[in-house]
N, C-alpha and C positions, 0 to 999 in steps of 0.2 A: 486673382479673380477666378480662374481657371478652377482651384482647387473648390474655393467657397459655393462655385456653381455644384461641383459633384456631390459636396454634401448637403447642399441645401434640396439636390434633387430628391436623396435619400431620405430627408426629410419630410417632405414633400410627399414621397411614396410612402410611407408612414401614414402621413394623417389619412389620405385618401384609400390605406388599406382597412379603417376604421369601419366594424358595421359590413365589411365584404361578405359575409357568410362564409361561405365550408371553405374558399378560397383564402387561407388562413397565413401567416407571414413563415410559420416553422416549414409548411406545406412548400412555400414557396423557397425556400431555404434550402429546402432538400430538393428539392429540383433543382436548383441550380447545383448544387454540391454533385447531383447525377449523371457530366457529361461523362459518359462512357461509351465504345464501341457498340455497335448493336450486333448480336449474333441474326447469321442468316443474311440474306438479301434485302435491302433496303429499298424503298421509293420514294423519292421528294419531290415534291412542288416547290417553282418558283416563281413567283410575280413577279416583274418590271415590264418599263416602258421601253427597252432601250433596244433601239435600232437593229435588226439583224442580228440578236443575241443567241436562234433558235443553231446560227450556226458556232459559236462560239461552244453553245453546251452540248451540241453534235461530240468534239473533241473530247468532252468529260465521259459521256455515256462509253463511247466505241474506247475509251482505258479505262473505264471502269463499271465493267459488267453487271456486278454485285450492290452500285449504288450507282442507280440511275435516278437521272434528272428530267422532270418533265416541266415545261416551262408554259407560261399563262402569262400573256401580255393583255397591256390595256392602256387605258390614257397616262397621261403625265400625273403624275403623285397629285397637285391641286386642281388636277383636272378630273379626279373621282379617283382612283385607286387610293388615295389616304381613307378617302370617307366608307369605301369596301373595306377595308381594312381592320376600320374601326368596327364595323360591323357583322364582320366576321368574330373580332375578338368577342363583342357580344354573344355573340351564336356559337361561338368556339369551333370554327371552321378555319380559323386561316390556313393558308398555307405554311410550308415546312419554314420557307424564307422569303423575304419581301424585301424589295428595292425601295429604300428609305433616302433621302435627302438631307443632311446634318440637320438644317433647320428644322425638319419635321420631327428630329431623333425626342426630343424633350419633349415633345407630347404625347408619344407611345411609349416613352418611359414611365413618365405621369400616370400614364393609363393602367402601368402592371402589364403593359402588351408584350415586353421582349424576355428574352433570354439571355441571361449577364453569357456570353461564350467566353468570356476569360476563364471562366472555371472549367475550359477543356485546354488540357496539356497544351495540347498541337498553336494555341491560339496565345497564350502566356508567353511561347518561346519563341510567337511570332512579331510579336510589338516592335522591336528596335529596327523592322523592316520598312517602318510607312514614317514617311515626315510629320514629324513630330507635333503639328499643328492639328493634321487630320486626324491622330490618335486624340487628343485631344478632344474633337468634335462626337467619337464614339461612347469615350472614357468620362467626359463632361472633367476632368479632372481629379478624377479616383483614381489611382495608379493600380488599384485592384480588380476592375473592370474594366468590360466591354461591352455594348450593347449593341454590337455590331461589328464589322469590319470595312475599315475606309477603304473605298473606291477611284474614286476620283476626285480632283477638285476643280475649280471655276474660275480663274484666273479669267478677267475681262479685257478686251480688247478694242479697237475697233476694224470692225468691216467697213468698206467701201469702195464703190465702183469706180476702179481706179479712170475708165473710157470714158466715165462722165464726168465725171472733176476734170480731168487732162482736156477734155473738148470744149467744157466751156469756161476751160483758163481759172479755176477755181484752186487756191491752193488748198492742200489735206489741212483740216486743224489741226493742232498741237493742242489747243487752248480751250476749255468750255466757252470763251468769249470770243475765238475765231468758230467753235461750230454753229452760235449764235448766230453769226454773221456769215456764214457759211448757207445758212439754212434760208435767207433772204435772198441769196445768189439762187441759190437752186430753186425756190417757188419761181423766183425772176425767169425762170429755164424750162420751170412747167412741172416741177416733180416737188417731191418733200424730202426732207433729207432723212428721216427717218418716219419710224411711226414707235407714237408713245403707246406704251400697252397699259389700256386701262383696267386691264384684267389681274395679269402678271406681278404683283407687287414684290415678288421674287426681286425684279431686274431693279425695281426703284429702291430696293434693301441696299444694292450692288452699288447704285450710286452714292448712295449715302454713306456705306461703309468706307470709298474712297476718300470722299469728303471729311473725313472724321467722326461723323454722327454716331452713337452710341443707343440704340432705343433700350436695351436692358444692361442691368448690373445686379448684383447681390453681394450682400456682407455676408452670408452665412446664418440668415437668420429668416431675412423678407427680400422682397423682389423689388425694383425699381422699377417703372416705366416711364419714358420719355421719348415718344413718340416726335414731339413738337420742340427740343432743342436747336442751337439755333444754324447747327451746321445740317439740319435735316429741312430746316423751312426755307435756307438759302436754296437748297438742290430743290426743293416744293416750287420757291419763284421761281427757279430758272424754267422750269419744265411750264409753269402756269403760262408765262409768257411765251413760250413758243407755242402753245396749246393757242392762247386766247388770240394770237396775230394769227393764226392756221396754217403756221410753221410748220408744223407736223401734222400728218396723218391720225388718225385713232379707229383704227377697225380694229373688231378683238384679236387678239394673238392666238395660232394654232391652227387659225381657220384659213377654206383655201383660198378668204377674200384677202385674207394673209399673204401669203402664199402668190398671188397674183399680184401683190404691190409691191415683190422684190425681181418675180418673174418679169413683169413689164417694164420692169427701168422705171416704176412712180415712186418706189424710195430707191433711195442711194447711198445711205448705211445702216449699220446697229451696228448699237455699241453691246457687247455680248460678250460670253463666257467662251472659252477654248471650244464646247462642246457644239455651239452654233455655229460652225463649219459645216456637220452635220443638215443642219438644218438649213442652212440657203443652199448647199447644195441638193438637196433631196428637193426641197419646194423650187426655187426656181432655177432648174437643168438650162433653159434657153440662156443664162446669164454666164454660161461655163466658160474659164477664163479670164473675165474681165475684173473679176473681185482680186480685192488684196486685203490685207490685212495691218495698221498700224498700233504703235500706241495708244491706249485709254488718254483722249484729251485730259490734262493738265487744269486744277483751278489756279495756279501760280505757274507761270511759262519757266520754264528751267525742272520742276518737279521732274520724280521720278515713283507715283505711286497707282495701284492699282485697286481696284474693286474686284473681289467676289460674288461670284451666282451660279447658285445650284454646289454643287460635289454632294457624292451621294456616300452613300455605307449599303453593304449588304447586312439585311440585319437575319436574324434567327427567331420566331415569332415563338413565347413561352409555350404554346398548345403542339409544340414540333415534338413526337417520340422519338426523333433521332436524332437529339441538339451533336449529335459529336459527329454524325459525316454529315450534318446541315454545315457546321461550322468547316469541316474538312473541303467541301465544297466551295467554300468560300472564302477560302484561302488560297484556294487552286486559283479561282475565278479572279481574284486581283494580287496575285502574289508572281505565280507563275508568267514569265517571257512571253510562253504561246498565246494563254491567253488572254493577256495585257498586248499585246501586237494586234491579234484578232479585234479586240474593242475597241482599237485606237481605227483600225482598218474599216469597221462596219460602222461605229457609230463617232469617232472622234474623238475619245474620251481618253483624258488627259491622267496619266496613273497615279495613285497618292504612294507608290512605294518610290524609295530614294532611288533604288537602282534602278526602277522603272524611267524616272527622266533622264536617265542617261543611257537608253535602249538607242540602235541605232536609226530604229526606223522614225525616231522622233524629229533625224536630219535629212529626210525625205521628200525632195520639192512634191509640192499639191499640183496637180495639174489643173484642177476646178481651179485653184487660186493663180493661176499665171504661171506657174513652176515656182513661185514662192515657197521658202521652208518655213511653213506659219508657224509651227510647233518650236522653232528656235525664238521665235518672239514670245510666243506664249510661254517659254520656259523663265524667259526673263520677268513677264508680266507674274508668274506666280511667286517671286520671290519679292513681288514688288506688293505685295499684300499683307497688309500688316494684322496680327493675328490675333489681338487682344477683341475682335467684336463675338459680343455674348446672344445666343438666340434666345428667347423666350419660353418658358415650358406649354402655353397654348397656341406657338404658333399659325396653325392652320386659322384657328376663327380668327386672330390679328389679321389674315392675310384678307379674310373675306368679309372684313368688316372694313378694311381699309380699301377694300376693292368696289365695294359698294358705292362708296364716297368717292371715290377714282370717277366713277362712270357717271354720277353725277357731275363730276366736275368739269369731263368733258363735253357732256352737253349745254353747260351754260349754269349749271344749277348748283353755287357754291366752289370754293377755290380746293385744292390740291390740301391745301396747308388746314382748310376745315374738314375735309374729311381724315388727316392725322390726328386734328383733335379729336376727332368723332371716335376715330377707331381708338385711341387712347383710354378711352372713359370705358368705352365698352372691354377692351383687353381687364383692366382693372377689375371691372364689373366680373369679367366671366372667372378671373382667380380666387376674387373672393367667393363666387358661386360651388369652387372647386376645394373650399378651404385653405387656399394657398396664400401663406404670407403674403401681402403685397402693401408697402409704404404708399399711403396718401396724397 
């Protein structure tokens, strides 16, 4: 399946290079064939989101004088930095490199927006260093490419407040049908156990991919989509029902009405990726200590399987003059000990190189989490992720068309499982608008 995606992408990039003007495939051809060293002193840009990054690329610049890194943060990839992105590619201003999300990689592929970096030496002889899955996510399954370099992955979890469950005799779930009932205990107690994000269809991708759900595939030819199978509308009911009881909360995500629903004790989990450590710590400080971290509940009690959300890539944007120390950069930034410590330190984030999970600082009780060593769970939790789920090549408008129908659904207007149909027809709609293969 792996491979069928990388050449269907190729494909794919094809038709859409049809009609391009002066931006021509030989043109593009030789650009990529041109990673080579730049003479003289170099300056790069880099875009991301990611926490505390400004000290990480501190270490790059103060060793390397000659190529320095200037860095440009902003929101989270679907929270506007994709759609800058894009619109730099139009204007041909990107920056040098851009914090890309695997999900999001096959739409800036699409687009003609990256620079294959496998064709720089440094990055060829770099592959057999990252788990095998996350090369995969960059490579789409061409073994001849990269469109980026993996960073991190998403292994999901759960958080929760360990003081609150222990005070009011509530035991931790194992089970999606103990958090069900878990979640009736805790309104009973005056809080919600979680809050569903009607924004984020990131985290409800995460559920599903545990579930089994599958929303894309390809033969090698055309794309499949299947938003509404039947292991994606089971995880739609489950969530409708704690939605429509008001089981659960629904303030948007990100925000600090956010923010104040994990600070005040009125939720009392997420279920989240390794990197949302991060995130309840920085939002709510008042809760220091009291969190812990378990296993992703179980649809079948006895399981042993995980969800993904989010892992990112650093990618190299095609408009870079320096694709060979953008790429050299960027291999520093998730290859090297120091700076894989550093972003585990500032932001949480969990390494895609092999020998990255077996750093020691991974066996480092959390003091925000109790002296818990969450990263030895999360290491188990990332091996519990099964590797066959395929992203879409328009990802971003899937997200925001499905997110649409999300926000309807928690106001009362339509169910979870119609706005999968909705966002279904309209994904469809937008690939045949893009000329893109897409089965019926």
């Amino acid at each position: 399946m792996r491979k069928s995606l990388g050449v269907l992408l190729v494909s794919v990039l094809a038709l859409s290079a049809c009609g391009s003007g002066d931006d021509s495939s030989e043109d593009r051809t030789s650009a990529a064939a041109s990673c080579a060293p730049s003479s003289g002193p170099v300056n790069l840009t880099y875009t991301t989101w990611i926490p505390g990054i400004e000290n990480v690329v501190k270490v790059w610049n103060d060793k390397n004088p000659t190529i320095q890194v200037k860095v440009q943060t902003g929101p989270n990839g679907n929270g506007g930095t994709y759609q800058n992105f894009f619109n730099q590619l139009k204007a041909g201003n990107t920056p040098d490199l851009g914090h890309i999300e695997y999900d999001a990689l096959p739409s800036f592929r699409v687009q003609d927006g990256l620079f294959d970096v496998a064709s720089c030496d440094i990055v060829a002889k770099a592959k057999d260093q990252f788990i095998p899955w996350t090369w995969n996510q960059v490579s789409f399954g061409d073994e001849k490419s990269a469109w980026g370099i993996p960073q991190d992955s998403g292994p999901m979890a759960l958080f929760y407040r360990a003081d609150l469950f222990e005070k009011n005799n509530i035991p931790v779930p194992k089970t999606w049908d103990e958090y069900a009932a878990a979640a009736e205990k805790v309104k009973a107690a005056g809080g919600y156990i979680t809050n569903f994000s009607q924004s984020d269809i990131n985290q409800f991708a995460g559920f599903v991919w545990q579930a089994g759900g599958r929303w894309f595939a390809n033969d090698g030819q055309q794309w499949t989509v299947n938003l509404t199978d039947e292991k994606t509308k089971k995880v739609a009911d489950y969530w409708q029902n704690l939605v429509s009881k008001k089981l659960v909360s629904t303030v948007p995500p990100w925000t600090t009405e956010w923010d104040n629903a994990y600070n005040s004790s009125s939720a009392w989990t997420w279920v989240s990726a390794v990197w949302g450590a991060n995130s309840i710590m920085s939002g709510a400080p008042r809760t220091a200590g009291k969190w812990r971290v378990a296993p992703m509940p179980q649809w079948t009690a006895g399981e042993q399987v995980a969800g993904n959300w989010g892992g990112s890539a650093t990618a190299v944007f095609k408009n870079s003059k320096h694709p060979y120390e953008a790429a050299q950069f960027a291999l520093w930034l998730n290859t090297s000990e120091e700076a894989l410590a550093l972003l585990n330190k500032e932001a949480q984030l969990y390494p895609a190189t092999t020998a990255g999970t077996q750093y020691s600082y991974l066996g480092n009780p959390v003091k925000f989490y109790g002296d818990q060593k969450i990263y030895e769970l999360f290491a188990q939790a990332a091996g519990q992720v099964t590797p066959d789920f395929t992203w879409g090549p328009t990802m971003t408008s899937t997200y925001t068309d499905a997110s649409d129908g999300f926000k309807a659904a928690v106001s009362g207007k339509g169910t979870l499982n119609d706005a999968l149909a909705a966002a279904q027809k309209s994904t469809i709609d937008t690939l045949k608008s893009q000329s893109i293969p897409v089965k019926e």
